[in-house]
C-alpha positions as CSV (number, residue, x, y, z in Angstrom):
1,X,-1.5,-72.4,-20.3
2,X,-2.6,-71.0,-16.9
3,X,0.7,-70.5,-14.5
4,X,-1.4,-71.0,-11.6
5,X,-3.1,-74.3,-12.9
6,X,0.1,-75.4,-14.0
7,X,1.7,-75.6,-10.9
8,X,-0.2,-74.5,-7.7
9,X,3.3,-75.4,-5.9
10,X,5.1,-72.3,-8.0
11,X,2.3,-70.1,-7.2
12,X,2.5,-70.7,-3.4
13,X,6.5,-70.1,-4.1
14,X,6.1,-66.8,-5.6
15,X,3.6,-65.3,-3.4
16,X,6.1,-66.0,-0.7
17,X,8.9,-64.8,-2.3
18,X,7.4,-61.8,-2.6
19,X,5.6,-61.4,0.7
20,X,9.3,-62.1,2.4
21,X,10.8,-59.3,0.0
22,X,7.9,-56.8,1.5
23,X,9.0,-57.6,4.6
24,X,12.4,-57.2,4.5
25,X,12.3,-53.9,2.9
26,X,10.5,-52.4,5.4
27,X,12.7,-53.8,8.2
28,X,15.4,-53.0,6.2
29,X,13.5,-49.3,6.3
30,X,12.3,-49.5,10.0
31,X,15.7,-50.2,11.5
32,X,17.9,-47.9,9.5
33,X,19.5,-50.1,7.2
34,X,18.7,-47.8,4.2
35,X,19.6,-44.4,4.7
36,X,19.4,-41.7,2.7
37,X,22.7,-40.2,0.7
38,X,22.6,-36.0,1.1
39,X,25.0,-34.1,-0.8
40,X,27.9,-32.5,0.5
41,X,27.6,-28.6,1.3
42,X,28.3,-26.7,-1.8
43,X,30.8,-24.3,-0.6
44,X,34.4,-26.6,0.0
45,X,35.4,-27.1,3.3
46,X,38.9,-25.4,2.1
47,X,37.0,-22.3,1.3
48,X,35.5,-22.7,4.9
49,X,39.0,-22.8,6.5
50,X,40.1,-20.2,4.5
51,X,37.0,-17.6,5.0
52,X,37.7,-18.5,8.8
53,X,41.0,-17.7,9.1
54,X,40.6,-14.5,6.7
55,X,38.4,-13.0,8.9
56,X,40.5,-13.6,12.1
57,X,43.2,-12.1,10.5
58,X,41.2,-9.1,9.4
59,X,40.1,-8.9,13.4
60,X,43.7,-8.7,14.0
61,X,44.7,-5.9,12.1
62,X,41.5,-4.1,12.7
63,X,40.7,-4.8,16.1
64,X,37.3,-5.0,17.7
65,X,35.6,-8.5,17.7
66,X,33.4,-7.7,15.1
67,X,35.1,-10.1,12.5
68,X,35.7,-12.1,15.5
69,X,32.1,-13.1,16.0
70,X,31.2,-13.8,12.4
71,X,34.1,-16.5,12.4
72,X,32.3,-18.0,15.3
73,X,29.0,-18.4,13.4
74,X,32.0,-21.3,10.8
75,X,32.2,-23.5,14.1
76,X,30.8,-26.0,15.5
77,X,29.3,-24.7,18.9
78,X,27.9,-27.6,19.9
79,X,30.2,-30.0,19.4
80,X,33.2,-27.2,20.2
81,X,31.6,-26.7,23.5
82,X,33.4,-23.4,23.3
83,X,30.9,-20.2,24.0
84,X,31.0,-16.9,22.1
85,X,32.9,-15.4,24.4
86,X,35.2,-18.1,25.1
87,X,35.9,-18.3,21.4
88,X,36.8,-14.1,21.5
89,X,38.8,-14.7,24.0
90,X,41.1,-17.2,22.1
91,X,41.7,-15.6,19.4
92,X,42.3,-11.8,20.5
93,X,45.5,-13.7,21.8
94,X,46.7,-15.1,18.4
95,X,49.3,-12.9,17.2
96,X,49.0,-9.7,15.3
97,X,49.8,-10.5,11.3
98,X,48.4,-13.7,11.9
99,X,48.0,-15.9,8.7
100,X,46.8,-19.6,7.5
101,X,47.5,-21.0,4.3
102,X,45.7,-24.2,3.6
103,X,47.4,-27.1,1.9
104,X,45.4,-29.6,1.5
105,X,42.1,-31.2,2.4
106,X,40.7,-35.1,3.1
107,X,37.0,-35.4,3.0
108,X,35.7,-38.8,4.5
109,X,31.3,-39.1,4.4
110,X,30.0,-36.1,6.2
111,X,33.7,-35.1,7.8
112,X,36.8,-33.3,6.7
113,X,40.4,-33.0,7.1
114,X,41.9,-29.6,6.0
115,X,45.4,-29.0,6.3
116,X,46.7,-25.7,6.9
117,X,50.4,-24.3,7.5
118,X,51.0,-20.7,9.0
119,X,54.0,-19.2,10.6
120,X,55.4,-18.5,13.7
121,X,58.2,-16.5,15.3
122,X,60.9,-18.0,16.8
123,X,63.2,-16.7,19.9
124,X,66.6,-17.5,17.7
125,X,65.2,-14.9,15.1
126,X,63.8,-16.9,12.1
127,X,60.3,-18.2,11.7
128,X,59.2,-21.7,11.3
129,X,56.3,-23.3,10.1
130,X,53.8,-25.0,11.8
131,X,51.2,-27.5,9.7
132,X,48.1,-28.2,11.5
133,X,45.3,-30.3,10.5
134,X,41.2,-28.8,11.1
135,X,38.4,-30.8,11.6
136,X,35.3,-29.9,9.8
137,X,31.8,-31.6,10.1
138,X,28.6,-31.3,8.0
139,X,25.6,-29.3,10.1
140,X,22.5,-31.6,9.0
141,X,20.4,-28.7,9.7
142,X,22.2,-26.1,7.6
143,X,24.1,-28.7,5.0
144,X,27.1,-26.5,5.7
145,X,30.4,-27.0,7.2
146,X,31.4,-26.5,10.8
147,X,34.6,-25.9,12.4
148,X,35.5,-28.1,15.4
149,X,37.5,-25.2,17.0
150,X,38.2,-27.6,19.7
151,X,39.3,-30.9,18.2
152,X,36.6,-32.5,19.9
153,X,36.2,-35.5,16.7
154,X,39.6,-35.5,15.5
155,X,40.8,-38.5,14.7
156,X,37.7,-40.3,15.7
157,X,35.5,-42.0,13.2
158,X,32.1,-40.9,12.5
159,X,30.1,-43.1,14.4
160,X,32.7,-42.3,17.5
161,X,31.8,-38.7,16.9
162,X,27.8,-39.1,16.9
163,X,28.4,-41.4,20.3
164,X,30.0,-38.9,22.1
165,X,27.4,-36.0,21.3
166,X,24.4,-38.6,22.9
């Protein structure tokens, strides 16, 4: 038995079933409703941190702003709004000896959370400890993670964060 002879009712059902399927998946496609799923960057956003702070410290106790500069190339300039210079600046005035230990990390979609703890010197003598949270976001263009040296989306959620760079 033909389907179509059967029931030309069916028939018209179908076909317009699956002409309104067609059409929703390329709205669906058109207006951003799919969107695609990229990895995460390979290397850790911990390892980031770290390599960041490394290298500051190494600035530190070698002078020059050698090291200096190559941290800048881990943040987000863009988003930072912080120059090169600006960013040399900064940190020649962390203190000498200076050292981060991270302590944790939260990664939520394209943005991270890394904890880090480092120590400070205190006028009564002893040191305390300071925790302090980094924000990191994913560069589309590179698939690497980016420092915001200035806070700029912390605590802000991801859509929040792309508003405020348009």
């Amino acid at each position: 038995m033909d389907f179509a002879k059967k029931s030309p009712r069916r028939r018209l059902y179908l076909v317009g079933g699956i002409a309104a399927a067609s059409v929703l998946l390329v709205a669906a496609t058109v207006f951003g409703v799919y969107e695609e799923v990229r990895p995460l960057p390979a290397e850790p956003a911990e390892t980031v941190v770290e390599k960041f702070y490394e290298q500051i410290s190494l600035a530190k106790i070698r002078g020059g702003t050698l090291l200096i500069r190559e941290a800048y190339k881990l943040v987000d300039s863009e988003r930072s709004r912080v120059s090169e210079a600006r960013f040399v600046d900064v940190v020649q005035k962390y203190p000498s000896g200076f050292k981060v230990t991270v302590v944790g990390a939260e990664i939520v979609e394209r943005h991270a959370d890394v904890t880090v703890e480092y120590e400070v010197g205190s006028m009564f003598g002893d040191n305390f400890t300071i925790r302090n949270v980094i924000p990191l976001n994913v560069d589309e263009a590179t698939n690497s993670w980016k420092i915001d040296f200035t806070g700029e989306t912390d605590g802000q959620d991801l859509a929040a964060a792309r508003a405020s760079q348009q």
